[in-house]
LONUVEX-978244 format. One record per residue: residue number from 1; x, y, z of N, C-alpha, C in turn. Coordinates in steps of 0.2 Angstrom, whole numbers. Layout:
<nodes>
<node><seq>NUM</seq><n_u>X</n_u><n_v>Y</n_v><n_w>Z</n_w><ca_u>X</ca_u><ca_v>Y</ca_v><ca_w>Z</ca_w><c_u>X</c_u><c_v>Y</c_v><c_w>Z</c_w></node>
...
</nodes>
This chain:
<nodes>
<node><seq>1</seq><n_u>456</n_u><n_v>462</n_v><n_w>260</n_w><ca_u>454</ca_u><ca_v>465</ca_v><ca_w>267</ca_w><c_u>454</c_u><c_v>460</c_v><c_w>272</c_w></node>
<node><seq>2</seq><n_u>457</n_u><n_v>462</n_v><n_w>277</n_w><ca_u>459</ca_u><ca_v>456</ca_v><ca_w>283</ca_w><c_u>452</c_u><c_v>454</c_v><c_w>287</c_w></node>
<node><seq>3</seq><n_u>450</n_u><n_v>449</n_v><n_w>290</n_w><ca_u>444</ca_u><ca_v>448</ca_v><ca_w>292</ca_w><c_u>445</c_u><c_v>449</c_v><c_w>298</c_w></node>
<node><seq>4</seq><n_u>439</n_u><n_v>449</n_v><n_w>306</n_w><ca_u>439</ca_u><ca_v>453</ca_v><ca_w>309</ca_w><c_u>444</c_u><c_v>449</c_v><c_w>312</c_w></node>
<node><seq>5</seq><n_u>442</n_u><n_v>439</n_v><n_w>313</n_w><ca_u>446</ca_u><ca_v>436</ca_v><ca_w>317</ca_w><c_u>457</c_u><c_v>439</c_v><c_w>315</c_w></node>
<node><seq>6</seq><n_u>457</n_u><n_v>441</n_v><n_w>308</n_w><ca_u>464</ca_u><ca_v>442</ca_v><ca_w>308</ca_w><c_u>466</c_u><c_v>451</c_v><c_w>313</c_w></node>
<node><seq>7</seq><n_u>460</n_u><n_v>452</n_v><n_w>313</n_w><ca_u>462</ca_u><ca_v>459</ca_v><ca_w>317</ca_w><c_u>464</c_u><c_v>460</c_v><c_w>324</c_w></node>
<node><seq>8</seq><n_u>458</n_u><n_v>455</n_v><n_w>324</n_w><ca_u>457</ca_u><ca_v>454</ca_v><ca_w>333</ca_w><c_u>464</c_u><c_v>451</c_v><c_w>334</c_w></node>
<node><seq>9</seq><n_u>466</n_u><n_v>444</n_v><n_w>329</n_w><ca_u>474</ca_u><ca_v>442</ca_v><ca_w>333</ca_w><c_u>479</c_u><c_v>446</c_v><c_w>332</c_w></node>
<node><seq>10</seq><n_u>479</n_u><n_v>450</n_v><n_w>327</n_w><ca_u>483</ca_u><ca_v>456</ca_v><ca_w>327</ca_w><c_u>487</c_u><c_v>461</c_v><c_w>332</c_w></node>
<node><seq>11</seq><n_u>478</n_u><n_v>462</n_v><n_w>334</n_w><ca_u>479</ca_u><ca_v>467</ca_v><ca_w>340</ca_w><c_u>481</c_u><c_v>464</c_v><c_w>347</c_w></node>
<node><seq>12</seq><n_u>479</n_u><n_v>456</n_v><n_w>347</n_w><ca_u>483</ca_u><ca_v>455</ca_v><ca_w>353</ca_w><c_u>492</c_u><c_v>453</c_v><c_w>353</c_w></node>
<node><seq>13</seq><n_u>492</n_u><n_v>452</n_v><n_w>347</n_w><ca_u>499</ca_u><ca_v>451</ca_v><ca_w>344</ca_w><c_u>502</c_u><c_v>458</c_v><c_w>348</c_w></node>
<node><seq>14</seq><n_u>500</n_u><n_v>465</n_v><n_w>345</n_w><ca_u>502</ca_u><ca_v>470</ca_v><ca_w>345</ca_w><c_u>500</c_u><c_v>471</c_v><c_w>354</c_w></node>
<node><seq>15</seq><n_u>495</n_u><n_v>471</n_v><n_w>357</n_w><ca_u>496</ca_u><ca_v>469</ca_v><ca_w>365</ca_w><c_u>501</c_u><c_v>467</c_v><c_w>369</c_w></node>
<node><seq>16</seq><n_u>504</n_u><n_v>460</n_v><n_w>366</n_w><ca_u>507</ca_u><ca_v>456</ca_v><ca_w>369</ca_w><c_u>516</c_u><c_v>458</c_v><c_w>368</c_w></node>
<node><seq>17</seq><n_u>518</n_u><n_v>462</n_v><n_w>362</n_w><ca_u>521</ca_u><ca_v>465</ca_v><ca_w>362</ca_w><c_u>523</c_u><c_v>470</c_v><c_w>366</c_w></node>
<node><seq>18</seq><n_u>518</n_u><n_v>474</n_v><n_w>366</n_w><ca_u>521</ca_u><ca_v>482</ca_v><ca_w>371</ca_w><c_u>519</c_u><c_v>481</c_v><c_w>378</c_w></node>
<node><seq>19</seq><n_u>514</n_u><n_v>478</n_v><n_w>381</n_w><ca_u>513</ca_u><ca_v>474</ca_v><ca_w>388</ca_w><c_u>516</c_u><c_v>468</c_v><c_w>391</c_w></node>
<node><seq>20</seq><n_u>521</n_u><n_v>464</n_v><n_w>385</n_w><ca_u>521</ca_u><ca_v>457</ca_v><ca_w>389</ca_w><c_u>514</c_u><c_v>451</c_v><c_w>390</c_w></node>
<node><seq>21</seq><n_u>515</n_u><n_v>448</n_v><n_w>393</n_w><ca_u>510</ca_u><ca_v>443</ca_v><ca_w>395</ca_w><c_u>502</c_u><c_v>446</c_v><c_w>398</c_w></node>
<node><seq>22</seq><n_u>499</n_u><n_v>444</n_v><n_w>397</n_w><ca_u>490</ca_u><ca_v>444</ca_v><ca_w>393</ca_w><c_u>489</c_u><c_v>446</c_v><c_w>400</c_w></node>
<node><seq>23</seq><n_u>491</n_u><n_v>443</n_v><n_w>406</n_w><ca_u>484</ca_u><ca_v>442</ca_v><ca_w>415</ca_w><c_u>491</c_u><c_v>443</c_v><c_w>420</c_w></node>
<node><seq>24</seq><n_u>489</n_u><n_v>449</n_v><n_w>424</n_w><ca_u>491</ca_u><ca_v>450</ca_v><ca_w>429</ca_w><c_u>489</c_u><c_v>451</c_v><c_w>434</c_w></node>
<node><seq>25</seq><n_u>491</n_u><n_v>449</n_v><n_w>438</n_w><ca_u>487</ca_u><ca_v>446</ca_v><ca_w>445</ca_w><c_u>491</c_u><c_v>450</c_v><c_w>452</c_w></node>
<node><seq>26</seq><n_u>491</n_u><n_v>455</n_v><n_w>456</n_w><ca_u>493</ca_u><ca_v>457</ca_v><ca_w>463</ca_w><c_u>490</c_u><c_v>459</c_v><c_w>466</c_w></node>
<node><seq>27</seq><n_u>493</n_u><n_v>459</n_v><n_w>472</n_w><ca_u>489</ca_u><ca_v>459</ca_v><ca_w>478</ca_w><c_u>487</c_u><c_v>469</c_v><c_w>479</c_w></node>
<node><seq>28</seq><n_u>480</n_u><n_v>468</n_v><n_w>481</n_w><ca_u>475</ca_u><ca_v>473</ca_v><ca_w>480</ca_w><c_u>472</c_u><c_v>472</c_v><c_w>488</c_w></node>
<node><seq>29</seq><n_u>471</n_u><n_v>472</n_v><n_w>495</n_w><ca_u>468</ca_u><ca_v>471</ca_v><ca_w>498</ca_w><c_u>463</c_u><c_v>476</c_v><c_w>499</c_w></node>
<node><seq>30</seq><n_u>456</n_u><n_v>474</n_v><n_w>501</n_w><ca_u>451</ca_u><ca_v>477</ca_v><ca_w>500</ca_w><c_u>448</c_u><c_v>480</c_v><c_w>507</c_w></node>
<node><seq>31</seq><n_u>442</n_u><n_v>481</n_v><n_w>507</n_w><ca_u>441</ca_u><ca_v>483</ca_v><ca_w>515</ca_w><c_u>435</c_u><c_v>479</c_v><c_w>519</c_w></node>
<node><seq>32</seq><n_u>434</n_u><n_v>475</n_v><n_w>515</n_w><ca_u>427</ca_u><ca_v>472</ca_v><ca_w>515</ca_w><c_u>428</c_u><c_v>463</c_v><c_w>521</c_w></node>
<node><seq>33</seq><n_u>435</n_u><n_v>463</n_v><n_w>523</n_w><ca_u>433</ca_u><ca_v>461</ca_v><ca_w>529</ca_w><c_u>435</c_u><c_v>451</c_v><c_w>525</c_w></node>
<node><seq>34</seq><n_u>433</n_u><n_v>452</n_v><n_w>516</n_w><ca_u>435</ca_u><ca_v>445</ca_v><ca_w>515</ca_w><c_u>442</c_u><c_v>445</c_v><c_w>513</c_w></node>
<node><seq>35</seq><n_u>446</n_u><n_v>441</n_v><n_w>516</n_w><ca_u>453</ca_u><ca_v>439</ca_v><ca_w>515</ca_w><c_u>455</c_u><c_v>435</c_v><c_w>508</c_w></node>
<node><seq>36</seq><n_u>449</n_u><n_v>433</n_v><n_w>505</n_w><ca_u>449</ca_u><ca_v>426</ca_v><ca_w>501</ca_w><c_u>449</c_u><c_v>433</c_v><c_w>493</c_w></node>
<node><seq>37</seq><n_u>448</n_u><n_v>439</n_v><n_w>491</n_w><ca_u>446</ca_u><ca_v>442</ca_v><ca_w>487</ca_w><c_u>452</c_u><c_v>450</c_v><c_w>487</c_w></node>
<node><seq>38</seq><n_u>459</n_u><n_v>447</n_v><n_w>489</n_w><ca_u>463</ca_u><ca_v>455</ca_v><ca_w>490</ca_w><c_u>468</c_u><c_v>453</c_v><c_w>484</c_w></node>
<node><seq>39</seq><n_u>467</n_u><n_v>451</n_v><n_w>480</n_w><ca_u>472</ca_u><ca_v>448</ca_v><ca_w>474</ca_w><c_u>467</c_u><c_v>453</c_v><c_w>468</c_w></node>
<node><seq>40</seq><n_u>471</n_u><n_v>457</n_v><n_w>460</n_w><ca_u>466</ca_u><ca_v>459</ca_v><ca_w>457</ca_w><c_u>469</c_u><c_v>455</c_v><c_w>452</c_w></node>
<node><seq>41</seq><n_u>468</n_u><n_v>453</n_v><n_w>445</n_w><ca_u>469</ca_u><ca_v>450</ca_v><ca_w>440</ca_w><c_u>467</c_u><c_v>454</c_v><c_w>436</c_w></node>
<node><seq>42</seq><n_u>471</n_u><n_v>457</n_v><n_w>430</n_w><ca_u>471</ca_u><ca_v>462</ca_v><ca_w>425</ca_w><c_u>473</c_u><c_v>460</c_v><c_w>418</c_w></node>
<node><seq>43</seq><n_u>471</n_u><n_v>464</n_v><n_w>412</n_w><ca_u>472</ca_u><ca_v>461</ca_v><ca_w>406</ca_w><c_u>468</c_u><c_v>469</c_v><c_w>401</c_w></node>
<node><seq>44</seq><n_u>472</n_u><n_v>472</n_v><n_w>400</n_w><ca_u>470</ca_u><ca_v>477</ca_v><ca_w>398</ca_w><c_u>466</c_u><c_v>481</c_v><c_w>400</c_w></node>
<node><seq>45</seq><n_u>457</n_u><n_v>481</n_v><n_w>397</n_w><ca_u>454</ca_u><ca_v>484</ca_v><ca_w>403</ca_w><c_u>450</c_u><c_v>480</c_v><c_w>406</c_w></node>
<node><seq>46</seq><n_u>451</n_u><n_v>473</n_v><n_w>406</n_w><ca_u>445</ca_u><ca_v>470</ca_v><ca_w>410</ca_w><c_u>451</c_u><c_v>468</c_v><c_w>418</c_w></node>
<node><seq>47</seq><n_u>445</n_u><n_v>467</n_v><n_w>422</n_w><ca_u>450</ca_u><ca_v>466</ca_v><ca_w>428</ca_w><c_u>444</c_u><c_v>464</c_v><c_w>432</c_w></node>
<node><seq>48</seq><n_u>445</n_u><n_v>457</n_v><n_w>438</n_w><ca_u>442</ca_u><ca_v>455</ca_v><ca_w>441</ca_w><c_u>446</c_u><c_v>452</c_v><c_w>449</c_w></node>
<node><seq>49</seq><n_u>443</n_u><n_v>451</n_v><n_w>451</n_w><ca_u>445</ca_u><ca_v>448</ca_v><ca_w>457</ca_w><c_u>442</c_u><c_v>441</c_v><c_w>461</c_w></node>
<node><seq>50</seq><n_u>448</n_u><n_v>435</n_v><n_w>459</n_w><ca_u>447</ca_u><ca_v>431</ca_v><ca_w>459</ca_w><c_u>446</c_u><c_v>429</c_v><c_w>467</c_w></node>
<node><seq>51</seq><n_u>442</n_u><n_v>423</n_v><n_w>468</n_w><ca_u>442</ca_u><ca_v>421</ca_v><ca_w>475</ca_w><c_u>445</c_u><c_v>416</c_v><c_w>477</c_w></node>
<node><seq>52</seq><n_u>453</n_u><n_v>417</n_v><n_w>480</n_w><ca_u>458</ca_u><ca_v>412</ca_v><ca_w>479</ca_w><c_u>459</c_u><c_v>409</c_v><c_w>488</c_w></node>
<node><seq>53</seq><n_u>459</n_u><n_v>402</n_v><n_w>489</n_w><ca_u>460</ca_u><ca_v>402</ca_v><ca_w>496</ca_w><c_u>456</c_u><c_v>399</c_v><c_w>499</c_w></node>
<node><seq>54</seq><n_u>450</n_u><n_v>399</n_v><n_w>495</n_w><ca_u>442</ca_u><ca_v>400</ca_v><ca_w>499</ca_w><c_u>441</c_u><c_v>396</c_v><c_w>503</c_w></node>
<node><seq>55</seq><n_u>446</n_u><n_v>389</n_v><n_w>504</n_w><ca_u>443</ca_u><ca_v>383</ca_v><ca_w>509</ca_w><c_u>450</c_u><c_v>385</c_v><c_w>515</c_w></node>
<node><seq>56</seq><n_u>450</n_u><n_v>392</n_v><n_w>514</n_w><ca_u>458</ca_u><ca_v>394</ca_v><ca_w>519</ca_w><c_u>452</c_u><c_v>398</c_v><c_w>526</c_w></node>
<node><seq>57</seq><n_u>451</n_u><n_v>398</n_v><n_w>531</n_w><ca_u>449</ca_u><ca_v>400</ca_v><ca_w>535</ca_w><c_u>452</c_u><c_v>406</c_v><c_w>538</c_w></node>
<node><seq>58</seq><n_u>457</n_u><n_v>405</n_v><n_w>536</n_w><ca_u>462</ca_u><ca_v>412</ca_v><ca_w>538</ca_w><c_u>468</c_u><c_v>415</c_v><c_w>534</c_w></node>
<node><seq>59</seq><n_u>471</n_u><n_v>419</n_v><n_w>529</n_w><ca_u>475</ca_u><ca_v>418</ca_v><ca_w>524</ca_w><c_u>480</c_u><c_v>425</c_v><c_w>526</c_w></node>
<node><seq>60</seq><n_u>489</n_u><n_v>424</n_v><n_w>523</n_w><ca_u>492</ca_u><ca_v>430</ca_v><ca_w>526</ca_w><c_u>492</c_u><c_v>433</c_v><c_w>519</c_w></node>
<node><seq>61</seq><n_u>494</n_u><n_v>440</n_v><n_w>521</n_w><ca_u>497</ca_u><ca_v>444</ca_v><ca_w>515</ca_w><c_u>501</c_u><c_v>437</c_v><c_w>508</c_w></node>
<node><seq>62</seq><n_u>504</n_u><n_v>437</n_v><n_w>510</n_w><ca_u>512</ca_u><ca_v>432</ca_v><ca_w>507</ca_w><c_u>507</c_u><c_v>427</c_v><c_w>506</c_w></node>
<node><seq>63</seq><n_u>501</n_u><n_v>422</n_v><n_w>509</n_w><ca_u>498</ca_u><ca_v>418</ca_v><ca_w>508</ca_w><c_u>494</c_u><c_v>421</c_v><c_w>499</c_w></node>
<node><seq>64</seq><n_u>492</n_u><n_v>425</n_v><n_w>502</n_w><ca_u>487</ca_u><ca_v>428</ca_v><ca_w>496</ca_w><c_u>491</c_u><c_v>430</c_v><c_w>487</c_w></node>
<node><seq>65</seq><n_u>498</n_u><n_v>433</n_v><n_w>491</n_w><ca_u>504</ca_u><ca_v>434</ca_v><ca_w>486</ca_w><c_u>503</c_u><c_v>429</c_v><c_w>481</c_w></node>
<node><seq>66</seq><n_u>506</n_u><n_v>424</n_v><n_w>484</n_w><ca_u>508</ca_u><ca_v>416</ca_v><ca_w>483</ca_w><c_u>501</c_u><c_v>414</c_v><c_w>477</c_w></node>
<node><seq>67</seq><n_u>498</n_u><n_v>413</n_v><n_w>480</n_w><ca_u>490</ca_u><ca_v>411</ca_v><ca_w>477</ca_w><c_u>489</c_u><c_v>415</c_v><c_w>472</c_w></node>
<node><seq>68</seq><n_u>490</n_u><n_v>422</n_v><n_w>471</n_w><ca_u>489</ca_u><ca_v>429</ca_v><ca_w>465</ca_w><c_u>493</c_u><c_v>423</c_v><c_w>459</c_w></node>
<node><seq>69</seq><n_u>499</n_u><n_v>424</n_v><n_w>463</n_w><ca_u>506</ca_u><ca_v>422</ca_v><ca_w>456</ca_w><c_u>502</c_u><c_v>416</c_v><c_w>455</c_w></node>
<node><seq>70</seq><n_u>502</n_u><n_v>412</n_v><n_w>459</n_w><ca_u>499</ca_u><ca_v>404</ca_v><ca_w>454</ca_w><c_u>494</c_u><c_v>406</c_v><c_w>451</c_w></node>
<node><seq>71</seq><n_u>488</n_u><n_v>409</n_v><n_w>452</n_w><ca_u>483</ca_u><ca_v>409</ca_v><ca_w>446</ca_w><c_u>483</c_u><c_v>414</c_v><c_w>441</c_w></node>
<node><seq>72</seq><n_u>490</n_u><n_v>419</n_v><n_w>442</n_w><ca_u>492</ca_u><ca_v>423</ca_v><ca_w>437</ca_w><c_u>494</c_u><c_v>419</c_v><c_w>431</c_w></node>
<node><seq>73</seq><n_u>499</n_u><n_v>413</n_v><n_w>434</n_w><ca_u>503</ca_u><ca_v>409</ca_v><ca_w>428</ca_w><c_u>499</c_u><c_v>403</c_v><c_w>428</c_w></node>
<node><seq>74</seq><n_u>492</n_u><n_v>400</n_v><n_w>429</n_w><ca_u>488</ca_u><ca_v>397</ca_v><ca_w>426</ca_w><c_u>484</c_u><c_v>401</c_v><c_w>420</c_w></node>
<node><seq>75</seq><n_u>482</n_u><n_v>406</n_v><n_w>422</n_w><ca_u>480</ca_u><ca_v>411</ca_v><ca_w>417</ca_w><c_u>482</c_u><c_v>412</c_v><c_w>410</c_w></node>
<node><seq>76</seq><n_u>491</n_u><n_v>412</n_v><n_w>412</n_w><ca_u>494</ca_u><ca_v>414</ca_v><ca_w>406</ca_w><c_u>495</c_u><c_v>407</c_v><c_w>403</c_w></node>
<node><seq>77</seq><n_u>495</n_u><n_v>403</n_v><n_w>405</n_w><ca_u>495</ca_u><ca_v>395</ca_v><ca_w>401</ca_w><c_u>492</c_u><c_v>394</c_v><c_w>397</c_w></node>
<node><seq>78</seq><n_u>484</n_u><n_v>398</n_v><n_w>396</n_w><ca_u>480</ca_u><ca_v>395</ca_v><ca_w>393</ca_w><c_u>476</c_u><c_v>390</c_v><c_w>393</c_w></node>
<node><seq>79</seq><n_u>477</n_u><n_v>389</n_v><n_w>397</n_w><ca_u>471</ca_u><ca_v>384</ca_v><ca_w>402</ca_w><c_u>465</c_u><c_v>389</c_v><c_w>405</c_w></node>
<node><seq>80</seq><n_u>458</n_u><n_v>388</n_v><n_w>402</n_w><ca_u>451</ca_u><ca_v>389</ca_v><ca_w>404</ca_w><c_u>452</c_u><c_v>387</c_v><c_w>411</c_w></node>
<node><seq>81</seq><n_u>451</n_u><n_v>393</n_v><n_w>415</n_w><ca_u>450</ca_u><ca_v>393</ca_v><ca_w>424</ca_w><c_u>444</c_u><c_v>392</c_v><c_w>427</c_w></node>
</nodes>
């Protein structure tokens, strides 16, 4: 009988397959007036909204793009954010 930790890699194996890569990150802008929080980062069903930019005083669409992909592909590194 496979134990849990072999299930759970299993499942992500089986994830990673039909999805591709684990954390995706696009531009999502919001109404709430913060420019630093329009990026959404997803991963099956968790999903958050990273606060990217935040020493930016003022950020464009494209700026915020830019920012999403980079912490998309730190994410999928594997490197703890």
């Amino acid at each position: 009988m496979p134990t849990d930790q072999e299930i759970e890699e299993a499942q992500q194996e089986s994830w990673e397959k039909v999805f591709g890569k684990r954390w995706s990150c696009f531009y999502d802008p919001t109404m709430n007036e913060n420019w630093h929080d329009d990026v959404r980062c997803t991963s099956g069903a968790k999903s958050y909204r990273p606060i990217l930019l935040a020493d930016w005083g003022f950020v464009t669409e494209e700026d915020m793009r830019a920012a999403g992909q980079d912490y998309e592909n730190h994410l999928n590194s594997g490197v703890k954010p």
